[in-house]
FIDO-448317 format. One record per residue: x negated, y, z of N, C-alpha, C, O, CB in turn; residue number from 1; residue in one letter. Coordinates in steps of 0.1 Angstrom, whole numbers, plus 5000, padded with zeros to 4 digits. Glycine has a CB too. Layout:
# FIDO-448317
X/Y/Z/X/Y/Z/X/Y/Z/X/Y/Z/X/Y/Z/NUM/A
...
***
This chain:
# FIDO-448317
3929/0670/5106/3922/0659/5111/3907/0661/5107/3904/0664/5095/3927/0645/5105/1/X
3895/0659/5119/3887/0661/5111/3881/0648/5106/3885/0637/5108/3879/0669/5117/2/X
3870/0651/5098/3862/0642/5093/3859/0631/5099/3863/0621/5093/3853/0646/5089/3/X
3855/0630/5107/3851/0619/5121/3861/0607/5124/3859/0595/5126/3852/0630/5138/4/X
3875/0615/5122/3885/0610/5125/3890/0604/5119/3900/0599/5124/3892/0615/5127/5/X
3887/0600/5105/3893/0598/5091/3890/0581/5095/3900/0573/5095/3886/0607/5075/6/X
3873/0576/5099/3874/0565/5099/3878/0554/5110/3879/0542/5109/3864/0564/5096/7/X
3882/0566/5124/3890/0556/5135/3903/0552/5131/3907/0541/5133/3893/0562/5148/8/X
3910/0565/5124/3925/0562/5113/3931/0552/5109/3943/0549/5110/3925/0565/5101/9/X
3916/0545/5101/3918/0536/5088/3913/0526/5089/3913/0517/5080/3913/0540/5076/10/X
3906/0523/5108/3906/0513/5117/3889/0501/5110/3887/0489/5108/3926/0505/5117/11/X
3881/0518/5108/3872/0510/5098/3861/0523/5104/3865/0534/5109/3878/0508/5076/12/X
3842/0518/5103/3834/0528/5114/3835/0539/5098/3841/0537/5088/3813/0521/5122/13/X
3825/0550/5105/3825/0561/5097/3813/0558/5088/3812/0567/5079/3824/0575/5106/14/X
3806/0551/5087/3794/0548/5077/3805/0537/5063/3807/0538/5051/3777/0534/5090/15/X
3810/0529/5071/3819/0523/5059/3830/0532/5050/3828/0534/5038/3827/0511/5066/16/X
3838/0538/5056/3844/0546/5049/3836/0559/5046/3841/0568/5040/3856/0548/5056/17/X
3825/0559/5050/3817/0572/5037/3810/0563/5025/3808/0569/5014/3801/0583/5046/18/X
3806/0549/5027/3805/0540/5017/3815/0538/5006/3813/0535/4995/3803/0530/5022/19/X
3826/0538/5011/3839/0536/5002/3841/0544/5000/3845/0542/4989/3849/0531/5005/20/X
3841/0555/5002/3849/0566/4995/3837/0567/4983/3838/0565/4971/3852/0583/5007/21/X
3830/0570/4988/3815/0575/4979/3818/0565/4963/3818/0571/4952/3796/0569/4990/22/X
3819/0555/4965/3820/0544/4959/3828/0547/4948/3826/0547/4936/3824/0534/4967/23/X
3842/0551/4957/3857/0552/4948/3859/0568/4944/3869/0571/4937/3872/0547/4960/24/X
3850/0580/4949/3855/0591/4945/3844/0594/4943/3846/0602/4935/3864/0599/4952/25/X
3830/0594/4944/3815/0600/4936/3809/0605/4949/3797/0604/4949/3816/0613/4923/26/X
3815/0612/4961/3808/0619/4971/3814/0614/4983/3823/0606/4982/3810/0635/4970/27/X
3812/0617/4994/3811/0613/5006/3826/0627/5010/3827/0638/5006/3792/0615/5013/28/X
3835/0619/5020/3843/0626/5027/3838/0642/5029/3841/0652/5022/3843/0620/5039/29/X
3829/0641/5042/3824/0658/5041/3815/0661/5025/3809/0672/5026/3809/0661/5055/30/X
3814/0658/5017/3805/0665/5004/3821/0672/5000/3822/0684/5002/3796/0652/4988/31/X
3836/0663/4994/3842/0670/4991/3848/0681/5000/3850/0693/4995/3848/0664/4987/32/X
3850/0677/5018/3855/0689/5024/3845/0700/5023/3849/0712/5023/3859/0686/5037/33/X
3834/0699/5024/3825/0714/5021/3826/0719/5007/3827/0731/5004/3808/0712/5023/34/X
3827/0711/5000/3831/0718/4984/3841/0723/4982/3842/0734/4976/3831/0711/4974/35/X
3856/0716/4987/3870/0725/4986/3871/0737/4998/3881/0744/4999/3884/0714/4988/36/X
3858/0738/5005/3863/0749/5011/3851/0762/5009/3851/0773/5015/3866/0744/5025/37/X
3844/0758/5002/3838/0766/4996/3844/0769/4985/3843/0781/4984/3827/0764/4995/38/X
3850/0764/4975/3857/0767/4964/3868/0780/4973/3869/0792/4972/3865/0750/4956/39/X
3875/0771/4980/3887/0781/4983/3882/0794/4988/3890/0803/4989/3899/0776/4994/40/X
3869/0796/4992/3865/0805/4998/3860/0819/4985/3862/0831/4986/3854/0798/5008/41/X
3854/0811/4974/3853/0817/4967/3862/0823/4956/3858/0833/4950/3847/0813/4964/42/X
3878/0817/4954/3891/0820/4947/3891/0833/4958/3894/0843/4951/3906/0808/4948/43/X
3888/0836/4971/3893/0842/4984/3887/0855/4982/3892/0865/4988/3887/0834/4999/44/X
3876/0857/4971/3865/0866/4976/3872/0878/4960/3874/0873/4949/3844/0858/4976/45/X
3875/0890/4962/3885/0901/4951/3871/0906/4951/3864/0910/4960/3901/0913/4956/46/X
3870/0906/4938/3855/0914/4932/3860/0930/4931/3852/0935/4924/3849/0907/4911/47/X
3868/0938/4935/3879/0948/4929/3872/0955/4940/3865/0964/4937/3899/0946/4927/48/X
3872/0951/4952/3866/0956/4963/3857/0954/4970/3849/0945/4967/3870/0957/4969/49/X
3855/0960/4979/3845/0958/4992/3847/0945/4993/3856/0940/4986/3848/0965/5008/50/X
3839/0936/5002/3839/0922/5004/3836/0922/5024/3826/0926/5029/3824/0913/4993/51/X
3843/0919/5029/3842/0921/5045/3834/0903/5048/3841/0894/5053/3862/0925/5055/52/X
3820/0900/5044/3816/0887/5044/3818/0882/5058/3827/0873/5058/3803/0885/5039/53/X
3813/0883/5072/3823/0883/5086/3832/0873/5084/3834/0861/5087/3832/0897/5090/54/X
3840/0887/5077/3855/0882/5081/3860/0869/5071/3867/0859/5073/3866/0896/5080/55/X
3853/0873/5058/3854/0858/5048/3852/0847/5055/3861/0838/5056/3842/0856/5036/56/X
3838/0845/5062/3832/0837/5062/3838/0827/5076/3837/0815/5078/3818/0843/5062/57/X
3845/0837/5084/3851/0836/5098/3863/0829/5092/3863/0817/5096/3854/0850/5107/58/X
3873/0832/5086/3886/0830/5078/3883/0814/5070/3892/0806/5071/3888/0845/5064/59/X
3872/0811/5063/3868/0799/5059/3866/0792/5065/3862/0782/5059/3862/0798/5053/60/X
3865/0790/5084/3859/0781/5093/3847/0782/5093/3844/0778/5104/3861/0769/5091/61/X
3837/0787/5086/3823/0791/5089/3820/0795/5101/3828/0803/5106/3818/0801/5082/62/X
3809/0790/5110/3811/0794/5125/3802/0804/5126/3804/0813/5135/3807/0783/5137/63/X
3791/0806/5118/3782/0817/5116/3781/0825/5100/3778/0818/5090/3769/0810/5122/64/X
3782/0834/5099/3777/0839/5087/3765/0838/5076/3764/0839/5064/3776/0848/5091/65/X
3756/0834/5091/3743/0828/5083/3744/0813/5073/3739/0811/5062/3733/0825/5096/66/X
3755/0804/5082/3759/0796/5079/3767/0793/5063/3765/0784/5055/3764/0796/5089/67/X
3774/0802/5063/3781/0808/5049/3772/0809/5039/3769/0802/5028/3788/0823/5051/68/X
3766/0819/5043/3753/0822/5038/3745/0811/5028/3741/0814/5017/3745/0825/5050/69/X
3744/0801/5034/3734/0795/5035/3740/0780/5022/3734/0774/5013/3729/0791/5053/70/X
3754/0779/5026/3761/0769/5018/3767/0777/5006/3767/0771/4995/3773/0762/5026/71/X
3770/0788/5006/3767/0801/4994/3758/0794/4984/3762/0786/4976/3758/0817/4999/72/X
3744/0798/4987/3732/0794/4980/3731/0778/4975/3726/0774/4965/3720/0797/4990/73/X
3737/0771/4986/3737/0757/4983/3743/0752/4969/3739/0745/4960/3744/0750/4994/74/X
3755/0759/4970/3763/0755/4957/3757/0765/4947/3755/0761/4936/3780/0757/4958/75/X
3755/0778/4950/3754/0787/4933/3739/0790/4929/3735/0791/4917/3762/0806/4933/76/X
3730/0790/4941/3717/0792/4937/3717/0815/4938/3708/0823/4935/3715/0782/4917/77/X
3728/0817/4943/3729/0830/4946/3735/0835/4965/3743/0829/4972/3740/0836/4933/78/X
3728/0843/4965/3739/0851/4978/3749/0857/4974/3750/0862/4963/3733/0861/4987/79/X
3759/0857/4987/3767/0861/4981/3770/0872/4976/3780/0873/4968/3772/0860/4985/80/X
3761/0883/4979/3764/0900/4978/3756/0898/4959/3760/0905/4950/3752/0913/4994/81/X
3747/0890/4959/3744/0886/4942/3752/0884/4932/3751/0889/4921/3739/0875/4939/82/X
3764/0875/4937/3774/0863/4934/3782/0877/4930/3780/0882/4919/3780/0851/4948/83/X
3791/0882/4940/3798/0895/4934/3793/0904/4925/3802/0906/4917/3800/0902/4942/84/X
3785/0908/4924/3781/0915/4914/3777/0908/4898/3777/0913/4887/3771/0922/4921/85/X
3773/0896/4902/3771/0889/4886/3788/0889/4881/3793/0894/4870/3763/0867/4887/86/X
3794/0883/4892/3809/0884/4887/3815/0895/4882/3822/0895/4872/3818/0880/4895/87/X
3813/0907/4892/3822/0923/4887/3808/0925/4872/3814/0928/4862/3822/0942/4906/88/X
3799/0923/4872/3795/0928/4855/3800/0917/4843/3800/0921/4832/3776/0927/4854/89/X
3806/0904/4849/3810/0893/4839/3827/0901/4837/3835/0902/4827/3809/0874/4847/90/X
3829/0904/4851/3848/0904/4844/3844/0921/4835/3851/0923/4825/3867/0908/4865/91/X
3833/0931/4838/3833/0945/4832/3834/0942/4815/3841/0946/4806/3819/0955/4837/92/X
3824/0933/4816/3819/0926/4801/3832/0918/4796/3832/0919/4783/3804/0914/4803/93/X
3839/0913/4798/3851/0903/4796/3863/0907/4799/3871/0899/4805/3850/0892/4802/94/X
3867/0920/4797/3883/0922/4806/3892/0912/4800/3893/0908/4788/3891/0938/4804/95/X
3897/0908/4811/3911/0897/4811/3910/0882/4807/3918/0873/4803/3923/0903/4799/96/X
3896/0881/4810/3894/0869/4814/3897/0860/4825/3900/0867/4835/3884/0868/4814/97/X
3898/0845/4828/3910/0839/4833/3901/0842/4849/3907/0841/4860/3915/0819/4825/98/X
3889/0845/4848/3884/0848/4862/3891/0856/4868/3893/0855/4880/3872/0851/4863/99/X
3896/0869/4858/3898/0876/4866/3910/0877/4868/3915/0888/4869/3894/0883/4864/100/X
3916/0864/4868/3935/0866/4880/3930/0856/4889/3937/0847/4894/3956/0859/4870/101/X
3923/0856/4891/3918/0842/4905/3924/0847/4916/3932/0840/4922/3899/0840/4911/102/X
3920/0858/4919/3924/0869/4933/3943/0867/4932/3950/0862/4941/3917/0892/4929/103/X
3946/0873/4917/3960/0876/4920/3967/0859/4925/3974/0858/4935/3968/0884/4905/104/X
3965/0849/4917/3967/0838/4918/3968/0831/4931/3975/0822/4936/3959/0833/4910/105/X
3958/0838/4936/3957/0827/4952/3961/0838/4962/3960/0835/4974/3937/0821/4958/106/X
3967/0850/4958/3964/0857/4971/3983/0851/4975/3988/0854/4986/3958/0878/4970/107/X
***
């Protein structure tokens, strides 16, 4: 269902139920759906290898790459090709840290 839809549902407009939610959970409907799917996108991303961003970014509902891109930066303050590599020198520096079963965990 998308977002839009949530407030014809619940038979209430979409400005009220982003008031209420906000209210009762800290963020607005779309703040959490862009955050859990940036989260899942990032469990998604195996520092072990190549990174096919495309196809990540395509696989996450991202309609453009640039797009990805761009909500990347939003949340970490890095791109992503940054992002991987701070991570593969954190897991080099830390073997068997809990970061690094993220990949096995979700795949």
């Amino acid at each position: 269902m998308a977002i839009g839809d949530l407030g014809t549902a619940a038979g209430v407009s979409s400005t009220h139920l982003a008031r209420r939610f906000k209210d009762l959970v800290g963020g607005t409907p779309k703040r959490l759906a862009r955050t859990y799917r940036f989260a899942a996108t990032v469990f998604a991303i195996d520092p072990a290898g190549p990174v096919d961003w495309a196809e990540l970014a395509s696989g996450a509902g991202y309609l453009y790459q640039a797009h990805f891109g761009h909500e990347f930066r939003a949340f970490t303050g890095l791109t992503p090709t940054r992002y991987v590599e701070v991570r593969r020198r954190f897991l080099r520096e830390h073997p068997g840290h809990v970061l690094d079963s993220w990949r096995r965990r979700s795949a």
